[in-house]
N, CA, C and O of each residue as an XYZ file, in Angstrom:
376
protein
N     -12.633    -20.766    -22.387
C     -12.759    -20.847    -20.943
C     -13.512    -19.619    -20.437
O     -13.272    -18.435    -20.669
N     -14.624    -20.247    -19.580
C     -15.159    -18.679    -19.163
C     -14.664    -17.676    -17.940
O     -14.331    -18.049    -16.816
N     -14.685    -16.791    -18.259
C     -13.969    -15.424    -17.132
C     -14.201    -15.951    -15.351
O     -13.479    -15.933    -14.354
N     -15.453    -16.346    -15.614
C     -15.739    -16.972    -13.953
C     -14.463    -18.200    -13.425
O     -13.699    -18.321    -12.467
N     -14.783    -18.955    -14.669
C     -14.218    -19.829    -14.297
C     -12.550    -19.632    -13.398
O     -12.065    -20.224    -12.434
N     -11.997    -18.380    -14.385
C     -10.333    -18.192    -14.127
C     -10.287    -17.247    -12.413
O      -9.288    -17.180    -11.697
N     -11.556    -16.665    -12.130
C     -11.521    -16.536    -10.826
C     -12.350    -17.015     -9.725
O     -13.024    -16.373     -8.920
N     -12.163    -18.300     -9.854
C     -12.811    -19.496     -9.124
C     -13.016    -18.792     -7.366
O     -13.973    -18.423     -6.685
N     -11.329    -18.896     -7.163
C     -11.281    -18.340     -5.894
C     -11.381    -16.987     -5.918
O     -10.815    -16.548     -6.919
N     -11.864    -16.136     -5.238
C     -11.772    -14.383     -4.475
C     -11.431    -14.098     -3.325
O     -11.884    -14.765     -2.395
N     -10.630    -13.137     -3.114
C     -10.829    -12.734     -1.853
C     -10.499    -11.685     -1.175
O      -9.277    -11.795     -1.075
N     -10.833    -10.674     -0.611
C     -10.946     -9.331     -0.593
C     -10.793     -8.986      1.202
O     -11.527     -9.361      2.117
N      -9.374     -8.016      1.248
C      -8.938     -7.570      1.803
C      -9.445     -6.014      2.147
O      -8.930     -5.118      1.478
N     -10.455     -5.650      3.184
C     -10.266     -4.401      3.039
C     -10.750     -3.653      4.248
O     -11.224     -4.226      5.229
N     -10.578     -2.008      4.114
C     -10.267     -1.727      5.062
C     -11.428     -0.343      5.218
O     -11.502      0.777      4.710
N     -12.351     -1.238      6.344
C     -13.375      0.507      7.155
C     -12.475      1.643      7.699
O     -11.248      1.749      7.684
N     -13.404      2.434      8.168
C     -12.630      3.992      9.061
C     -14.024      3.860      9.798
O     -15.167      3.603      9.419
N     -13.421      4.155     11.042
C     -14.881      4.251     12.114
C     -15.155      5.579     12.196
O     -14.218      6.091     12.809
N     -16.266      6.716     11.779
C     -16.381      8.053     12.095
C     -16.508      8.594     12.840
O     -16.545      9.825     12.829
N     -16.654      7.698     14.020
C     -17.320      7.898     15.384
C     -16.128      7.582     16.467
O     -16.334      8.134     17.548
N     -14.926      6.810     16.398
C     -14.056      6.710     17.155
C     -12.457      6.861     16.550
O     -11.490      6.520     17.231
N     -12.292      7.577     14.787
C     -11.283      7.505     13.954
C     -10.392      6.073     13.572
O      -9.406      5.914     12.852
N     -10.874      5.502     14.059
C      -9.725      3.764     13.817
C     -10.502      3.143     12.538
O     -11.561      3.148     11.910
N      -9.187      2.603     12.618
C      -9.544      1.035     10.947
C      -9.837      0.234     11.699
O      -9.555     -0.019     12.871
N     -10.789     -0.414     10.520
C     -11.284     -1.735     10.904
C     -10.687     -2.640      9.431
O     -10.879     -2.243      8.282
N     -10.029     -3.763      9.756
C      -9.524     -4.569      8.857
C     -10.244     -6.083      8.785
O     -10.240     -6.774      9.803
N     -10.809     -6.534      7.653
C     -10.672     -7.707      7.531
C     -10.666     -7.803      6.068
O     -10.484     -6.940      5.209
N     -11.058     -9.833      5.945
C     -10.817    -10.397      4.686
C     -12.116    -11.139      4.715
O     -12.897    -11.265      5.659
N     -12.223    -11.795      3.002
C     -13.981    -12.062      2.903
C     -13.993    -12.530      1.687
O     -13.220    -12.024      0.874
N     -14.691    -13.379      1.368
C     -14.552    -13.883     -0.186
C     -15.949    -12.875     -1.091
O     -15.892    -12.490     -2.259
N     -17.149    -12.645     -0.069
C     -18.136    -11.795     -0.904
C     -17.619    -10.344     -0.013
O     -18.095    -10.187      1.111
N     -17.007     -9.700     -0.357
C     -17.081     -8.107     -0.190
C     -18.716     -7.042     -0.054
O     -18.953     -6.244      0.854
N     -19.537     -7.331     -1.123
C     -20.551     -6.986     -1.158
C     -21.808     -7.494     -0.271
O     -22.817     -6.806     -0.116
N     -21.656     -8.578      0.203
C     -22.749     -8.920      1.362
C     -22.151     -8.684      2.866
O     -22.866     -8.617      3.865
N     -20.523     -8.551      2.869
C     -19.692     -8.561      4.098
C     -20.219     -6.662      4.214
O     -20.783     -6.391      5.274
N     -20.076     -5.688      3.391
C     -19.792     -4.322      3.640
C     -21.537     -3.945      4.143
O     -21.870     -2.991      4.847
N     -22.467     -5.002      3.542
C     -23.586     -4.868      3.773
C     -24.133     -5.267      5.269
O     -24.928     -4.504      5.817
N     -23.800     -6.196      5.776
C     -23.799     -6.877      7.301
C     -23.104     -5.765      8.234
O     -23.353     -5.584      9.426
N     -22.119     -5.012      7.390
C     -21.329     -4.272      8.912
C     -22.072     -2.686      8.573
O     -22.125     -1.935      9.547
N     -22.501     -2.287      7.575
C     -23.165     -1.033      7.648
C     -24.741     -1.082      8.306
O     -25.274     -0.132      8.878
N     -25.330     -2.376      8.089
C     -26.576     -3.042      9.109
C     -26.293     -3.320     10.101
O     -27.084     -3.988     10.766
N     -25.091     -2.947     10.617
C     -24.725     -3.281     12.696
C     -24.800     -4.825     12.736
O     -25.219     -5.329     13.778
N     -24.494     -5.501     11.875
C     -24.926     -7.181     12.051
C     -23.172     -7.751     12.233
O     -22.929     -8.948     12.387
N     -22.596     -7.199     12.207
C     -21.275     -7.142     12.629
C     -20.476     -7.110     14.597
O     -20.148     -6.001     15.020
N     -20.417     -7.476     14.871
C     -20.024     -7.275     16.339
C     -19.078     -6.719     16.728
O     -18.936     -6.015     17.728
N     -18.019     -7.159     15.554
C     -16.625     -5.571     15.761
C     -17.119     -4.299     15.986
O     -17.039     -3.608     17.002
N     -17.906     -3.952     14.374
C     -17.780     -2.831     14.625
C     -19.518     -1.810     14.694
O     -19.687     -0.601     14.535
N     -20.723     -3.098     15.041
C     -22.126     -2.567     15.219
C     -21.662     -1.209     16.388
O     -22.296     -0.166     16.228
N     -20.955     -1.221     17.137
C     -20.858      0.171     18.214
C     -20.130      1.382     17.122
O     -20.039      2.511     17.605
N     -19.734      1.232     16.015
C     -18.590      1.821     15.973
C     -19.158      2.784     14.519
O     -18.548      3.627     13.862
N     -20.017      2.455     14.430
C     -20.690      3.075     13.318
C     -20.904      4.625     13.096
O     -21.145      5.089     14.210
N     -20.921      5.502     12.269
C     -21.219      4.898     10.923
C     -19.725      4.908     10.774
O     -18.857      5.600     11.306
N     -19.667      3.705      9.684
C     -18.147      3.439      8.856
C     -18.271      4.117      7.231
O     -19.174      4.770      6.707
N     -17.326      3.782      6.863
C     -16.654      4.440      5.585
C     -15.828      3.548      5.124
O     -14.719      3.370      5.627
N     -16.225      2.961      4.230
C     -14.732      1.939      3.252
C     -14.116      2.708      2.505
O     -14.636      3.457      1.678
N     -12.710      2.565      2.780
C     -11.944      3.598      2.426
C     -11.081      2.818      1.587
O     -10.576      3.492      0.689
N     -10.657      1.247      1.602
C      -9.818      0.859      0.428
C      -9.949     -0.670      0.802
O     -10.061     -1.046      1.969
N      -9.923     -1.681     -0.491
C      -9.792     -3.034     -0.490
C      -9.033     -3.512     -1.755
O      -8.747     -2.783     -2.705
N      -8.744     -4.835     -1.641
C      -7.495     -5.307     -2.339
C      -8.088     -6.745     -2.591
O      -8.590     -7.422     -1.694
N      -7.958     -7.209     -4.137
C      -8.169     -8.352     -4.277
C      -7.059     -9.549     -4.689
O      -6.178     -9.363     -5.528
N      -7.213    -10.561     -4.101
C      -6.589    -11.766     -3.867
C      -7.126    -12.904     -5.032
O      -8.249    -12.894     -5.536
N      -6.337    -13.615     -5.248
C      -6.884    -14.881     -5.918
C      -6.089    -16.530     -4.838
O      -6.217    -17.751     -4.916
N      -5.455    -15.746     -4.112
C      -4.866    -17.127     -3.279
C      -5.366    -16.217     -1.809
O      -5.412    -14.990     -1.712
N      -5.701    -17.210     -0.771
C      -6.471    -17.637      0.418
C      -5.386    -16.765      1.224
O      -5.565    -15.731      1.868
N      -3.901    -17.685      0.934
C      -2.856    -17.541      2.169
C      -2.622    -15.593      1.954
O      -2.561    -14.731      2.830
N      -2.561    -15.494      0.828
C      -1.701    -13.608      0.095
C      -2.722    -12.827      0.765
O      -2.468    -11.776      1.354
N      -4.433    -13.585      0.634
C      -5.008    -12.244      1.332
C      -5.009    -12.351      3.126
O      -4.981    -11.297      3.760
N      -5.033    -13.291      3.640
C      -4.929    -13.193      5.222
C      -3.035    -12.790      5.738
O      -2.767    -12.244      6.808
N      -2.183    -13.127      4.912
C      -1.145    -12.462      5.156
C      -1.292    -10.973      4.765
O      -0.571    -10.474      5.630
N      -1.675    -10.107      4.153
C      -1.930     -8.647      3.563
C      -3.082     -8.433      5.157
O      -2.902     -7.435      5.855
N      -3.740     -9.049      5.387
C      -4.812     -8.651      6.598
C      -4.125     -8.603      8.335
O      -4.342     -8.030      9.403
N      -3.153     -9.657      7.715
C      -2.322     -9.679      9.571
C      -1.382     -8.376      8.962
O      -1.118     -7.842     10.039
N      -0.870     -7.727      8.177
C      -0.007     -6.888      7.996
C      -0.914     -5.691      7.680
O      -0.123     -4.805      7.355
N      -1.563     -5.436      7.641
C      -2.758     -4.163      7.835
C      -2.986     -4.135      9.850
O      -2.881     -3.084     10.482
N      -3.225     -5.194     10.367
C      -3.562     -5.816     11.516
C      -2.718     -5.354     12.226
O      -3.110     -4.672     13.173
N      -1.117     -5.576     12.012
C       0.124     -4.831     12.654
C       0.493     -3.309     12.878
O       0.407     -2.666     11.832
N       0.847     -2.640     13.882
C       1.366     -1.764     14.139
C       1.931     -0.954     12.944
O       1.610      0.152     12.510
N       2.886     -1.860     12.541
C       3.379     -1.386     11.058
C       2.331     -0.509      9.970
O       2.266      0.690      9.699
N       1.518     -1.767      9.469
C       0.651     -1.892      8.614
C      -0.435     -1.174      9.452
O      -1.285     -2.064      9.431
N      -0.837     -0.451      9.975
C      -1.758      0.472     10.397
C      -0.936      1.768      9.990
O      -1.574      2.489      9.223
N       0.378      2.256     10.334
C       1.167      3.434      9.940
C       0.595      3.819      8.521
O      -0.097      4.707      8.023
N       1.299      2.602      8.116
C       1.761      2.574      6.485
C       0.107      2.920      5.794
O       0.150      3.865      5.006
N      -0.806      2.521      5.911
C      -2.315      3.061      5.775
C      -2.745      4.199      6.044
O      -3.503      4.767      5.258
N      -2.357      4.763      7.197
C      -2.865      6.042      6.871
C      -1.532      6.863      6.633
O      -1.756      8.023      6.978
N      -0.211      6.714      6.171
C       0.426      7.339      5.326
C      -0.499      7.543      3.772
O      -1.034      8.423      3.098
N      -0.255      6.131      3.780
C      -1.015      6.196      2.404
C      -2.432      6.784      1.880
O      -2.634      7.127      0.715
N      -3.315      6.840      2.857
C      -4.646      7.378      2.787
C      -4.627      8.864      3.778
O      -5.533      9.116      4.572
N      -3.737      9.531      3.617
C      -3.943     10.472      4.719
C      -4.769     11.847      3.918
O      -5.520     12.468      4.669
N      -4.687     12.320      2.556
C      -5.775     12.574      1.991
C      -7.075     12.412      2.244
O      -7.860     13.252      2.683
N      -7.345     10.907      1.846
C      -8.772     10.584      2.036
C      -8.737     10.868      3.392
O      -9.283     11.957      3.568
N      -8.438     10.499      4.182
C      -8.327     10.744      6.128
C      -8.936     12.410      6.216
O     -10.057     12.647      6.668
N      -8.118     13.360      5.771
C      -7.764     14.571      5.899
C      -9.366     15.151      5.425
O      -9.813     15.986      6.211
N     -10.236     14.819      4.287
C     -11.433     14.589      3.664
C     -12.623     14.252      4.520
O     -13.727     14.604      4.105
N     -12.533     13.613      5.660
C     -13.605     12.927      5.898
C     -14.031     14.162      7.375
O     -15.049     13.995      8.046
């Protein structure tokens, strides 16, 4: 069986830093690499004002529902804390 095959589905959870106003930007995306490319080209509408960004961490999924539940809980009050607990290093760095 080939390697592609066993990750049919992708999907990638992850998370900018705006340098210009300090906030996360969260979403989810099945190509990561053409999505990080559209929002560092301002082709993005969240965050074209908010530039320049910094990807600071992403998370991969193989089920649809695990990564948009991980994105509403990044999305939450909570899950914004708990992120830059966790990244307050990298934070502290930039």
């Amino acid at each position: 069986m080939k390697s592609s095959s066993l990750l049919k589905d992708k999907y990638y959870v992850y998370v900018l830093f705006s340098l210009k106003d300090n906030k996360f930007y969260v979403g989810y995306i099945t190509d990561l690499k053409k999505r990080l490319a559209e929002h560092f080209a301002s082709k993005v509408t969240a965050t074209k004002h908010r530039l320049p960004l910094k990807l600071l961490h992403y998370e991969f999924f193989i089920n649809k529902g695990d990564a948009e539940a991980r994105e509403r809980f990044y999305k939450s009050g909570f899950g914004r804390e708990q992120l830059r607990k966790a990244l307050k290093r990298t934070l502290k760095n930039i």
